[in-house]
C-alpha positions in Angstrom: 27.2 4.3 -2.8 26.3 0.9 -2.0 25.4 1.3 1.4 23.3 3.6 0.0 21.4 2.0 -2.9 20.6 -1.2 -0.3 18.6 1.6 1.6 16.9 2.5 -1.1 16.3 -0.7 -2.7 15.3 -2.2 0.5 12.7 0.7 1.2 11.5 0.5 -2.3 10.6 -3.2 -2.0 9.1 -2.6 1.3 6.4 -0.2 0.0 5.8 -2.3 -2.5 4.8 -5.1 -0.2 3.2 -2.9 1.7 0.9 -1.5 -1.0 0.7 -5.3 -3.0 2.0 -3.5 -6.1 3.8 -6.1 -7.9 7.3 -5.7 -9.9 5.2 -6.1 -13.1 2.9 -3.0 -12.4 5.9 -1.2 -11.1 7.4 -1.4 -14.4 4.7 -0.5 -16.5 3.8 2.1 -14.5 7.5 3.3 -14.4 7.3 2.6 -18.4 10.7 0.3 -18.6 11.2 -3.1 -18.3 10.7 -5.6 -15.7 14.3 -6.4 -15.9 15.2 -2.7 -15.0 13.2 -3.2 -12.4 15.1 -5.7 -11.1 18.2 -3.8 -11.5 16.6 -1.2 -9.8 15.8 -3.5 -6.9 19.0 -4.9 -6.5 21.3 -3.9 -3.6 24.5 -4.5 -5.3 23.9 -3.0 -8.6 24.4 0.5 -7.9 24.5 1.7 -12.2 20.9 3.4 -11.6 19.9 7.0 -12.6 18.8 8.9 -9.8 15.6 9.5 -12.3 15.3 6.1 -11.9 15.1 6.4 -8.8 12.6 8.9 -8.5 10.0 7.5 -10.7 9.9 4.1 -8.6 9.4 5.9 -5.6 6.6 8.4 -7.4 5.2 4.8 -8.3 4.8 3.9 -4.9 3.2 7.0 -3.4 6.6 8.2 -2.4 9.3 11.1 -2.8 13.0 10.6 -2.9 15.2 13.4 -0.6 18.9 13.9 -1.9 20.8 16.1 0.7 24.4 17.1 1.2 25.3 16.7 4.9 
């Protein structure tokens, strides 16, 4: 799960940059906290809802793909 949640935190991060949307707008966009944010976009912390998940990559013009392989 780790390995995992450094993807996504890594890609999330990335879009942001790419777009110039800061971790403020993120958040209020996201409607939670800049702190959960942060959480959010921390590799190691892998205690995030996969709603969670979703809605940041929504915020950024993106989808998130869950697949059993």
């Amino acid at each position: 799960m780790i390995a995992t949640k450094r993807v996504l935190a890594r890609q999330l991060a990335e879009e942001m940059k790419r777009k110039k949307i800061t971790k403020t707008e993120v958040a209020i966009k996201m409607q939670t906290s800049r702190a959960q944010l942060d959480r959010l976009l921390d590799p190691e912390k892998t205690g995030v809802s996969i709603d969670t998940i979703q809605r940041a990559a929504s915020v950024v013009g993106r989808q998130l793909r869950i697949e059993l392989i």
